[in-house]
N, C-alpha and C positions, 0 to 999 in steps of 0.2 A: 152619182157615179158617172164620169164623162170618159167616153169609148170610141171608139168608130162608129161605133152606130150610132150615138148622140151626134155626130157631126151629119153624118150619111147614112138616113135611115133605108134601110133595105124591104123587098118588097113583102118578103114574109118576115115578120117580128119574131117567131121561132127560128129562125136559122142556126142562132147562136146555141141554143138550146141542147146540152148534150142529149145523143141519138139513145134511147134507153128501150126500143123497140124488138122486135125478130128481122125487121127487113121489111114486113108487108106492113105498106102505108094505107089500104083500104081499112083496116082493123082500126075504130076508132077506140078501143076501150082493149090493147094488144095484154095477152098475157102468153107465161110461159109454163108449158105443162109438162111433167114427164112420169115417168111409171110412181117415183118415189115422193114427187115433192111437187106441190102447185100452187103460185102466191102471183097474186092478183095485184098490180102498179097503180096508186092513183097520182094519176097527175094534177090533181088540183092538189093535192100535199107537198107535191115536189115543184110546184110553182111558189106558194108560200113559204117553203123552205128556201127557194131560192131569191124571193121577193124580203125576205128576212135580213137574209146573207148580205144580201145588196143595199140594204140600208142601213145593217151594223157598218160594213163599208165607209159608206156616203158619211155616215155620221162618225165615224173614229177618228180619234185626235192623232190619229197616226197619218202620217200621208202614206196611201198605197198605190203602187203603179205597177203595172202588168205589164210585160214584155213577151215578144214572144221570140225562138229561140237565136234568132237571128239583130234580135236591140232594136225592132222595131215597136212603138208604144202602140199597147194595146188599148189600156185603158185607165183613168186617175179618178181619185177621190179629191174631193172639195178642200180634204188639207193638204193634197199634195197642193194644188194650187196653189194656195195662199204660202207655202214654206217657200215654192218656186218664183213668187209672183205672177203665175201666168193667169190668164183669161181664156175662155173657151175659143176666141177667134186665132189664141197665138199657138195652138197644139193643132189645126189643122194640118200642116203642112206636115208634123210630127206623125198623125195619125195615119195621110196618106203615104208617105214618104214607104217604097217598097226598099227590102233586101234581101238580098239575097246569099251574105254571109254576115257575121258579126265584126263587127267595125267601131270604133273609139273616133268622133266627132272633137271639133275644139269647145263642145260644151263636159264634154266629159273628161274635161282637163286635169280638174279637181281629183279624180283618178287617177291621175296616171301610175302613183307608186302601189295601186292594184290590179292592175290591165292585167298580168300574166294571171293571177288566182281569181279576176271574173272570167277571162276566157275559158279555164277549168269549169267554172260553176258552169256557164252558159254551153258548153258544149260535151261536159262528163256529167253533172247534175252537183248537189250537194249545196254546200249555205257559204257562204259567207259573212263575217262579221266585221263593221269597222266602226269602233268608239264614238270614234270622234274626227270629225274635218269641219278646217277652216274655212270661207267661201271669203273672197271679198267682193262685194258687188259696188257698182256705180249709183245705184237705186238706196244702197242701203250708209249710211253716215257711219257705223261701226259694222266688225267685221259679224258676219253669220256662221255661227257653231251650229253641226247638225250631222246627227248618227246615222247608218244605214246598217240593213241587214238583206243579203239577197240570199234566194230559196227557191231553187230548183224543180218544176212539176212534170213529173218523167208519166210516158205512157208504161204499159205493161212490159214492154220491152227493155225498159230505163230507158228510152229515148228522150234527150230534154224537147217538151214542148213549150213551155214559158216558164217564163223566171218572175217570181212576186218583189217586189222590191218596195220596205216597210222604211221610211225616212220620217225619221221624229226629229223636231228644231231644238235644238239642245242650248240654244242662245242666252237666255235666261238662266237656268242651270250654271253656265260657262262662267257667265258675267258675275253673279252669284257667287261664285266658287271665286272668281279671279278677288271681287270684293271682300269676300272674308279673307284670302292670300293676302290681300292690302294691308285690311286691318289689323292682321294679324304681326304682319311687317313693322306697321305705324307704333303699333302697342308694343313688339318688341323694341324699337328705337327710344320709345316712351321713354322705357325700360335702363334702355341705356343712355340715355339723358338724364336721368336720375343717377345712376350711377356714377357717371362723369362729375356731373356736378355738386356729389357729394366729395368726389374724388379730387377734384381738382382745387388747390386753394385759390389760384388766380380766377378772379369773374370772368373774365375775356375770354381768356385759352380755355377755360371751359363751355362758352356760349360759344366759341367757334368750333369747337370739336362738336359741340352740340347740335348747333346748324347743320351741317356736314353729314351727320349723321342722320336728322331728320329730314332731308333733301334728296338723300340716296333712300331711304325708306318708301318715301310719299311719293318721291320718282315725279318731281316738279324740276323745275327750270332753276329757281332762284327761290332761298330762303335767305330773310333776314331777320334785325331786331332793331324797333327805334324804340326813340327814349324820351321820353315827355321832361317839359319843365318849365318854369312860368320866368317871362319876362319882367322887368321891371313893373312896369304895367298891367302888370297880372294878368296879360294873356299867353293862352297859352301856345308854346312852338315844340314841337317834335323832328327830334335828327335820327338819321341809323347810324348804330355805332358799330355792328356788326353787320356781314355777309357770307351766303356761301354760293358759287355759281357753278352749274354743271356744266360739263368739257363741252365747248362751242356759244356762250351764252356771254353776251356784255358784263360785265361787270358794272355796279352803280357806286359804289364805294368812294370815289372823288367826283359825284357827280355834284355841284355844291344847291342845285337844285334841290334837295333832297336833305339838307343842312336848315335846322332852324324854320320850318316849314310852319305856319299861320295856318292851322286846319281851317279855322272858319272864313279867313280872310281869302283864303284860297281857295276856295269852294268845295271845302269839303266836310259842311256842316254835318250832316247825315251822318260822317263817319266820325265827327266829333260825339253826338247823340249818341249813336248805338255803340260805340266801343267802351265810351264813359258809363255807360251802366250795364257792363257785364256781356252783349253778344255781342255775334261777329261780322262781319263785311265779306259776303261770296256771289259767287256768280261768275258771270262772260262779259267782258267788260263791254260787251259790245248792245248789253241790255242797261248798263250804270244810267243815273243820269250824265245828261249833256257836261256839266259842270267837270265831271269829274273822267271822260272819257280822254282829253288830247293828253294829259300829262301820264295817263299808263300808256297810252299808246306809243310815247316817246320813249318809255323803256323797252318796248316789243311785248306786252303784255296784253295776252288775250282772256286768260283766264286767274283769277284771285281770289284767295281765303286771310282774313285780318282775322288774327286772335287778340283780344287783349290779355295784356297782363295786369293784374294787381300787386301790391305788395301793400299789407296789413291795409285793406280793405280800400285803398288809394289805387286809382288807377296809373301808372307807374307808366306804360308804354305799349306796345303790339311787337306782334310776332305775325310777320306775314308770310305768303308762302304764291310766289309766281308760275303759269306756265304759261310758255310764251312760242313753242311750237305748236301745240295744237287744244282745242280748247278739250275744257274736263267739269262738270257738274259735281260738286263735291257732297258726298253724304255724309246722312247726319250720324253715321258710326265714323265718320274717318275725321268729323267736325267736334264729333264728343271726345276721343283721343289727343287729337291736336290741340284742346283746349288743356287736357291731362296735363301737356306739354308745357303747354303753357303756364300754366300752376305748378309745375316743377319749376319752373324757368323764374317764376315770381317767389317763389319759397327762397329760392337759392340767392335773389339778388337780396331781398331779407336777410339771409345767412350771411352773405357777404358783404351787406352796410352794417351790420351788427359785429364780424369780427374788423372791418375796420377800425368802429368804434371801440372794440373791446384791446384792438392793436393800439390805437390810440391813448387809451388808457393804459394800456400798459407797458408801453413808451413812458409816460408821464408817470404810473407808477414805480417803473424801473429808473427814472431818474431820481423819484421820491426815496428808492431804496436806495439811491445811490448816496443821493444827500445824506439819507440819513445813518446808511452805513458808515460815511467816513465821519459826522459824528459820535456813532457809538464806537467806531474803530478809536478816535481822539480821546471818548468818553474812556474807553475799556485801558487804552494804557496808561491815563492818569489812573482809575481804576486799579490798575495795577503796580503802578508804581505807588500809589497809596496805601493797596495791598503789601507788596513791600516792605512801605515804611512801619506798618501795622504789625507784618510780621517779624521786620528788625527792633520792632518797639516792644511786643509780646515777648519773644527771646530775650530782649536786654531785663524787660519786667521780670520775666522767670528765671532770669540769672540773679538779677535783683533779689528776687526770693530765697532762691537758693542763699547767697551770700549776706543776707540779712538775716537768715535763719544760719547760716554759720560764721556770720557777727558777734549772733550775739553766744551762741556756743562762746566765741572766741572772749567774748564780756564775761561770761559765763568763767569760763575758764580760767581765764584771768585775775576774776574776784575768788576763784578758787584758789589759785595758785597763790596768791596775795596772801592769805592766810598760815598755810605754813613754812613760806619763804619770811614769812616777816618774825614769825617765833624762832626760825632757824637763824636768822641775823642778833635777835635778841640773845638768843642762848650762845653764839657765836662772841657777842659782843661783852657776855654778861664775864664767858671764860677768858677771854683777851685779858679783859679785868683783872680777875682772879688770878690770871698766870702771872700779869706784871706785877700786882702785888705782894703776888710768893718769889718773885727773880730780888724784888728789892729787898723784903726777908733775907733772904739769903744771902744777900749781900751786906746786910748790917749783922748776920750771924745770929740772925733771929727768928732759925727757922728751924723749929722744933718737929721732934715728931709728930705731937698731939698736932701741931699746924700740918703738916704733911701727908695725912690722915686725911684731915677735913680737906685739903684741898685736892687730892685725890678723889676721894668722893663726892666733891662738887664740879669736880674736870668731868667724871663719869657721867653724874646726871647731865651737863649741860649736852657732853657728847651724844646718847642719847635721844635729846628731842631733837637737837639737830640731824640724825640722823633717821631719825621716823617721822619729822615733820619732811626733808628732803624727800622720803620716800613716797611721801604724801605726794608731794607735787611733782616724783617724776612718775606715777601709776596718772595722776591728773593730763600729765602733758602725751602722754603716750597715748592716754585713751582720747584725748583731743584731735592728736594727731593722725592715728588711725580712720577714726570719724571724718574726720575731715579730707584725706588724700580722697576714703572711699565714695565719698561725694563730690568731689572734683572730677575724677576717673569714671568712677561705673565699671569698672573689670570687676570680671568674673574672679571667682576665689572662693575656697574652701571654709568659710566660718559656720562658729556654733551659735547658735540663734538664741539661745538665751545670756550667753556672754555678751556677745553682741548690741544687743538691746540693752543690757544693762550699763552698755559705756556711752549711749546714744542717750540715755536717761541720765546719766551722772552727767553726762555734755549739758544739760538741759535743765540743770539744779537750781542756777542763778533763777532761771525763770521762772519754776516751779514754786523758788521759793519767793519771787514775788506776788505769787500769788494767793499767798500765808498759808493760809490752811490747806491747802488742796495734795494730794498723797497721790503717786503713782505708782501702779500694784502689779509687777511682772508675772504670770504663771506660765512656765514654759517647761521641758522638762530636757534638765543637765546634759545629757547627752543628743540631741537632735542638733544634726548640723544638716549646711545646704553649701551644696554648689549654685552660686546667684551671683546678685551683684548686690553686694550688702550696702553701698552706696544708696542705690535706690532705695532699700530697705529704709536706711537711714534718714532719707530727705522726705519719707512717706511716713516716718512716725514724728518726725520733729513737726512735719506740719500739722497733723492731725493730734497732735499735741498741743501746740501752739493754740492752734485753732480752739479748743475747750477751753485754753485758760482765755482765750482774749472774748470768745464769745458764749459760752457755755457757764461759766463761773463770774460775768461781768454780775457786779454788784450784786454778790454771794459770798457771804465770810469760809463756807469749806466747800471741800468735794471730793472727788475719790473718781482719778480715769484709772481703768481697768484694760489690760492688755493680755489677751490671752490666744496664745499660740497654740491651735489642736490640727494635729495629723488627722484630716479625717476619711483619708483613705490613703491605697498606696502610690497613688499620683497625685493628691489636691492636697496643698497646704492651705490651713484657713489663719487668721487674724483676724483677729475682734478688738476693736477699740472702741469702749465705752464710758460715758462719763455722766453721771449721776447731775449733770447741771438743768437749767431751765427748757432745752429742749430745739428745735426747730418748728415753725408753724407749718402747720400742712401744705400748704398753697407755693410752699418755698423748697418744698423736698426734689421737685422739678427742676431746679435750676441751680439748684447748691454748686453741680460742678459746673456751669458755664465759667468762662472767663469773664473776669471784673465783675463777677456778682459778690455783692456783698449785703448784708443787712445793717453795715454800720458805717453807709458812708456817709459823709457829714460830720462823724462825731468825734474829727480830732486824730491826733496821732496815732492812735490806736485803731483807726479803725481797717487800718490794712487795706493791701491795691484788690483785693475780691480775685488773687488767681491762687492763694493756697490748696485751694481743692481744685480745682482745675489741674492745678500742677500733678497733684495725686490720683485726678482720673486718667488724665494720660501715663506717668509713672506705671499704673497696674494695668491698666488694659495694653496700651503699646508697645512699652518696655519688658510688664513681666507678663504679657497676652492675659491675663486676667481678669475677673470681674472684680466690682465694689458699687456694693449696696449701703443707704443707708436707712435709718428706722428711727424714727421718733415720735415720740409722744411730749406734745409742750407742757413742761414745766416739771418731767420727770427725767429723762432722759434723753441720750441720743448715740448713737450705734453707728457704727462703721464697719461694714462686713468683707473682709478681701478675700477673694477664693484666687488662688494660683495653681498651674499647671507644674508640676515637678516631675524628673527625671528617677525613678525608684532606685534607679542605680546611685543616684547621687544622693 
């Protein structure tokens, strides 16, 4: 503990000693006695207490300094010193120095915005507290943080007699705190450099925003980015392609020194070495080697951090970071961040030679669709127009059908009509006869009654067949005719369904009876009629008629198709047509209704263009919204089942 009396010791070493006596100094062992109470002082206790006191003092990391009430220094501790810088010979003058009121010197500068609340403490009593102050000294290279508490020691009276004044260096602390503040910064910019750069699709305007951002963080002079890449010669040269400079600071950016730069040729092997395999380049450039000192100093750089970057495990380029006002040490938390940065900065240029590549590609693929769109656009309307012709080819085919199946109606018919047209001419021809030869009679007066008799009665019969053969063929040509508009048209119309079908069956005689033996068997019942379109009807039994005799009955002397008409509720009409022939193969039941299926192509005139059933799955499911199923068993039979939706009112 250094005092006054360390500088200037006095003649009695007790002087200091507070007075704990009655008065009388002859008393070497003084006590105090009264009627109630008598306690006895030793003062070899109250020297070690004080001898105690004096060296928790000496020894506390606090600096303590003793005033007394006027700011004259009484006394310091060993850490006041060292916070102050002083020496025992520089507080002489401090120790002697008399006052006689309290007063603020130009060392207690640092004060000033407390002057009015210590003049309270120093002359009222009580404490004061002050955080934190800044010093800046010439002695010291950075600034000095450091706390103070002053504390008033009043006599019985409150009178101040000295003020303690407790000063701890808070420097370390400060620095401390200012460094985590940094890192904290750095790591937020990190942060947003990662952001940016996911954010951004342009590489550039991203690494510039990026710069920018970690420049104002790190609170450096100058942040850039160069970019490695090998010469013909395979060595290697590094340019910057980017920069960010803070307000007042040169810019390098058209420096062309700085363009295409020869690390090794240039003498800056070292930085070639250590960047190429993963650390970094820091320090004062003013410690660099020789080599590498004139060219930073030509951009004003005093202090510098080199990161490299990688991309997929290739050292790619650096990311450096300048300050060129005043030099800075950089740590290894604000060295492990910026290399963060750095790895974001290398991810991204990754990400961004990858969508180039992948822009590239699909460039090259969008031309690939393009080519090959207006291919298939060329393909799709030939395509189409093929389509088209397919389906003007299919419609004429299905007209074909239709009018081949009422051809032969029309043959049909025909050889019908042939029949009692030709008896009706005979018997026509036979009376012609008979009359001319009763006129000439008659005219040679040889014409008897017995003669006029018989030819009466031979006029009657001829009249007769001609008259029921004519009837013949107009019931033929009528049931033709009907048949045949109602298949041309398809209008709707009131018919009875078992009439119906029976002139669609007499249409279809000629055929039937080409096919000798074969009987078709109507069961419907007399009165059930439909509002439909008996057309359809009509072109859906001719075919599926057809269809048994051409394929069901092929090289079979008989058979017997069965048609039968059941109500089988008060909306579904059903129709069954069956025919006792050879049957359909399993494997073919699948595909019976496609178009141009057929089982007898190849085999000649007969063997039909394969859209009869076709014709009849569309007919009932499109036309009459219907189903039609078929059933067979080869070599027994085969079944045709049409379910229709009906109107119960109709």
């Amino acid at each position: 503990m250094v005092s006054r009396k360390n500088i200037k010791p006095t003649q009695n070493p007790d002087e200091n000693r507070p007075d704990l006596s009655d008065g009388n100094k002859n008393n070497t062992e003084p006590s105090i006695n009264t009627s109630e109470h008598k306690e006895t002082i030793d003062f070899e206790v109250i020297r070690k207490s004080e001898a105690l006191a004096q060296a928790l003092i000496e020894n506390s990391p606090t600096g303590i300094s003793i005033r007394d009430r006027h700011g004259r220094l009484l006394s310091v501790n060993q850490a006041w010193k060292d916070i102050w810088g002083h020496k025992d010979d520089d507080l002489v003058n401090d120790f002697e120095r008399k006052r006689i009121s309290l007063s603020f010197d130009d060392r207690d500068g640092y004060l000033e915005p407390y002057h009015e609340k210590l003049r309270k403490v120093y002359e009222r009593g009580g404490s004061l507290e002050i955080p934190e102050l800044c010093l800046s000294r010439k002695t010291r290279k950075n600034p000095q943080w450091i706390s103070q508490y002053f504390y008033a020691l009043t006599d019985q009276k409150g009178k101040v007699e000295q003020v303690v004044i407790l000063t701890a260096d808070i420097t370390e602390r400060k620095e401390t705190e200012q460094a985590l503040r940094r890192k904290d910064r750095i790591l937020e910019s990190v942060s947003q450099v990662a952001e940016i750069m996911l954010a951004t699709r342009d590489f550039f305007t991203g690494i510039k925003s990026s710069l920018q951002c970690l420049g104002k963080a790190v609170d450096v002079s100058r942040v850039y980015v160069f970019q490695n890449r090998r010469a013909k010669n395979g060595e290697l040269l590094t340019s910057q392609i980017a920069e960010w400079n803070a307000p007042g600071i040169k810019p390098q950016q058209d420096n062309p020194d700085i363009q295409n730069i020869p690390l090794v040729r240039a003498g800056y092997q070292r930085w070639h070495d250590t960047l190429g395999k993963g650390d970094v380049i820091s320090g004062l450039v003013k410690h660099f080697p020789e080599s590498e000192i004139p060219f930073l100093r030509e951009q004003g750089i005093v202090s510098i951090l080199i990161v490299p970057v990688f991309t997929d495990q290739t050292w790619w380029g650096f990311i450096g970071f300048d300050h060129c006002v005043q030099e800075h040490e950089w740590s290894q938390s604000e060295i492990g961040a910026l290399k963060s940065a750095a790895g974001i900065i290398g991810s991204s240029i990754v990400r961004y030679i990858r969508e180039v590549e992948i822009r590239s590609m699909n460039e090259e693929l969008e031309d690939r669709i393009a080519w090959r769109t207006r291919d298939l656009q060329n393909a799709n309307r030939a395509l189409e127009e093929s389509l088209q012709t397919l389906q003007q080819t299919y419609s004429q085919l299905v007209q074909s059908e239709k009018l081949a199946a009422l051809g032969s109606m029309v043959a049909g018919i025909a050889h019908e009509i042939k029949t009692p047209i030709g008896i009706g001419v005979t018997a026509a021809s036979h009376l012609a006869e008979k009359t001319k030869e009763a006129l000439q009679k008659s005219q040679e007066k040889a014409f008897g009654s017995d003669t006029l008799v018989k030819f009466i009665e031979g006029y009657n019969e001829s009249a007769r067949i001609i008259l029921s053969n004519l009837d013949r063929a107009s019931r033929l040509i009528q049931s033709f005719k009907e048949v045949a508009v109602d298949q041309s048209t398809e209008q709707k119309r009131v018919f009875y369904i078992r009439e119906y079908f029976e002139s669609v069956i007499l249409s279809l005689k000629p055929e039937v009876k080409k096919a000798r033996n074969v009987n078709v068997e109507l069961n419907c019942e007399n009165n059930l009629r439909l509002h439909s379109r008996p057309g359809v009807f009509s072109q859906i039994l001719t075919n599926l008629i057809l269809n048994s005799i051409t394929h069901g009955f092929e090289n079979r002397s008989s058979g017997t198709i069965t048609i039968d008409v059941l109500n089988v509720s008060h909306d579904h009409l059903q129709i069954v047509v069956k025919d006792n022939g050879k049957g359909i193969p399993e494997h073919n039941l699948s595909n019976i209704f496609e178009p141009f299926f057929t089982t007898a192509r190849g085999s000649g005139a007969s063997a039909g263009s394969g859209l009869g059933l076709n014709l009849v799955y569309n007919l009932v499911t499109k036309t009459l919204k219907g189903t039609i199923q078929c059933d067979s068993v080869l070599g027994e039979y085969a079944t045709f089942i049409i379910t229709i939706p009906v109107n119960p009112n109709d």
